[in-house]
N, C-alpha and C positions, 0 to 999 in steps of 0.2 A: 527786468523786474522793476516794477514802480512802489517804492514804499510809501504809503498813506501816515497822515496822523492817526492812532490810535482813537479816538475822538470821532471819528467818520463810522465805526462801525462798533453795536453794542454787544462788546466780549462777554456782558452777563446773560443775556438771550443767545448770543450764537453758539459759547461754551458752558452751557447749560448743566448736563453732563456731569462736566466737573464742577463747576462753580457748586451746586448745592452741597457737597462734599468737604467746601471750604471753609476758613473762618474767616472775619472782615479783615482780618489781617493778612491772611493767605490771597485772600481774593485780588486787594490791595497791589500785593507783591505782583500776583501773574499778571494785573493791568497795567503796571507801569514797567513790566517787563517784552510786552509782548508789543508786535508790531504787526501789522498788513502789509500786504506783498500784493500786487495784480498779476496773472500770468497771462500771456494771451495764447491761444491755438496753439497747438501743438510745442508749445515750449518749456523743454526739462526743466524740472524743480529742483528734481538732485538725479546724480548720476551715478552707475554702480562706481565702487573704488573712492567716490568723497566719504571723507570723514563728518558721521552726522552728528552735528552742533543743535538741532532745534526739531523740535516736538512739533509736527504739523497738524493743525485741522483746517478742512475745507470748509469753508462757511459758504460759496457760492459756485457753483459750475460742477463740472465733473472733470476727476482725475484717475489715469490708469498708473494701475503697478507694473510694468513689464520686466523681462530680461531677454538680452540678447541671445540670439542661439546658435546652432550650427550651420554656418552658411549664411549667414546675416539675417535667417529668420525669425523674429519676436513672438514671443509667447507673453500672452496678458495675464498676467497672476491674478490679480485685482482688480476690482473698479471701486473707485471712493465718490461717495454720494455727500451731500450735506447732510448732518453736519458730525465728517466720521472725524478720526485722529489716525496718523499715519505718520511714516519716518523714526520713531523712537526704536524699535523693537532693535535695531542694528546697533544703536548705541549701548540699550540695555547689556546686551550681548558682549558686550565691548569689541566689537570688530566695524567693519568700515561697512557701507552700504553694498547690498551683493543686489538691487533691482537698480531699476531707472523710475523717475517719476516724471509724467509730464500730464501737461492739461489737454482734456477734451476741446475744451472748450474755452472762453474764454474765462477765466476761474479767478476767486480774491480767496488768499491762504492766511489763514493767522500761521505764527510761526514765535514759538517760547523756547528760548534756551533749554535745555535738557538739563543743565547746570541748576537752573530753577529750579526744574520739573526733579530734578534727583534732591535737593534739599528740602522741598514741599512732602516728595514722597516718604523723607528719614522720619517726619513730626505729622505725617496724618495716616494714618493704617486704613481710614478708610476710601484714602486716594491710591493708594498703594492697592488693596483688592480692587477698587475701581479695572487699574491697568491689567492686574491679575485675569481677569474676567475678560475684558477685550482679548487678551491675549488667547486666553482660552478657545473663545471664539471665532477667534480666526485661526486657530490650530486647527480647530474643527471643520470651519470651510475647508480650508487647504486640505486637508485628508481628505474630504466627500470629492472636491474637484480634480485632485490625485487620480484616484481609484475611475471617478468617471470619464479623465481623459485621457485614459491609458483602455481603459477594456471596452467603452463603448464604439461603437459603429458612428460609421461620416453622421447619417442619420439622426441617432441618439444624442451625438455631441452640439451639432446644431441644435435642434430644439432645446436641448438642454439651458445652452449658450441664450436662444432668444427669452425662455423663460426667468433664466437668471437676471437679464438684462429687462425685464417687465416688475419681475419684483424689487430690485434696486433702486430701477427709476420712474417706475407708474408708465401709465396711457396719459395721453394727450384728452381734450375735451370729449373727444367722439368714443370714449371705452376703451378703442381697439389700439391705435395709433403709438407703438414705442417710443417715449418720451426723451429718446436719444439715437441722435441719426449718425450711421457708423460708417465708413469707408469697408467695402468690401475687403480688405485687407485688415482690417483692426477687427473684424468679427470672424474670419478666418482665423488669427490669431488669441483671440481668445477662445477657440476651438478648438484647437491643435489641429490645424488642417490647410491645408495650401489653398491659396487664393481661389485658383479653377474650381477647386472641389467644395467650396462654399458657395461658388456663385452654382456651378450644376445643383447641387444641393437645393440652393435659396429656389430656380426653375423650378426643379420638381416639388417642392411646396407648393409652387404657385400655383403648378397644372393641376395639383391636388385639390387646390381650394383650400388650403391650412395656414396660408396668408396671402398676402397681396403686396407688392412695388412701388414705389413711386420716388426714384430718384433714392436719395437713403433713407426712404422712411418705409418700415415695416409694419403692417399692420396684419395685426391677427384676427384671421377669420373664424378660425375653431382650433379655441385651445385646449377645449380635452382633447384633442385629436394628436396637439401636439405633447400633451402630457404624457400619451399612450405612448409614443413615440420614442420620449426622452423614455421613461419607466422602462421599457424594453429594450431601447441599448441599441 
């Protein structure tokens, strides 16, 4: 991890979010509190078992939430886009981190003490529903992703999986093209499904004409096809 001067990157455009929530004095605090982190490929941010000290958001790249599984298999809880917040909820909770976080990609994290982030939250209520609210709504994902990677079919859960992964992260110029290129393994994993059975899977898409290959970049040929798909399970 590379820490930057704070200076390099504008926390009032990238923490947006919050900042209008703020006062100039609040705002003040979280600027001269907060620092930038660089991560590169594949490299943990925080690990289940650390004690979580700082409030993260992703200002550039892409980060997964994982946990390790039975048999050394990962399951991807999450994916974090810019420019989301992540890592606090285990502090709230007062217990230690139960995911892992690492980067996609090559990724730059802001990163606020929690210390902060809990004295900002005692003197603003409406920084405090702010968090209420995210929380919420990832409560929510988490239950819909529950239920559908538990009852759905190899089928349903892939499309699912690429869908999810289309509205997270957009197309590329040409419409079709997923604007995140995954290792046949890391989309297994956020599937709940073994490696083999993602890539037979990904084939019979392909025979189907419901996307097309090229190295890891997926691109979707007919997506109502795969909505019917995901929809039925």
């Amino acid at each position: 991890m590379v820490k930057q001067q704070q200076g390099e990157v504008d926390l009032s455009a990238s923490l947006s979010d919050v900042w209008r929530v703020l006062t100039d004095k609040e705002r003040e605090i979280l600027r001269s509190n907060s620092t930038i982190q660089q991560f590169k490929r594949n490299e943990l941010i925080y690990c289940e078992g650390d004690e979580p000290k700082d409030m993260m958001c992703l200002l550039r790249g892409k980060v997964k939430i994982f946990k390790e599984g039975v048999g050394g298999r990962s399951q991807i809880i999450r994916m974090i886009k810019p420019v989301q917040y992540f890592g606090y909820r285990a502090n709230f909770a007062q217990e230690d981190y139960l995911t892992n976080a690492a980067a996609f990609e090559a990724s730059t994290v802001c990163l606020i003490p929690m210390s902060v982030v809990t004295d900002l939250l005692m003197g603003n209520t409406n920084l405090a529903l702010f968090f209420i609210r995210q929380l919420s709504v990832d409560l929510g994902i988490a239950d819909e992703r529950t239920v559908n990677l538990t009852q759905k079919h190899i089928r349903g859960r892939l499309a699912e999986s690429l869908l999810f992964l289309k509205d997270s992260y957009g197309l590329e110029e040409d419409g079709a093209t997923l604007s995140i290129y995954l290792a046949r393994e890391d989309l297994a994993n956020l599937s709940n499904m073994t490696t083999s059975n993602a890539i037979r899977t990904l084939s019979t898409f392909v025979s189907e004409r419901i996307i097309a290959l090229d190295g890891r970049k997926i691109k979707l040929i007919d997506e109502e096809k795969l909505k019917k798909i995901s929809k039925m399970g």
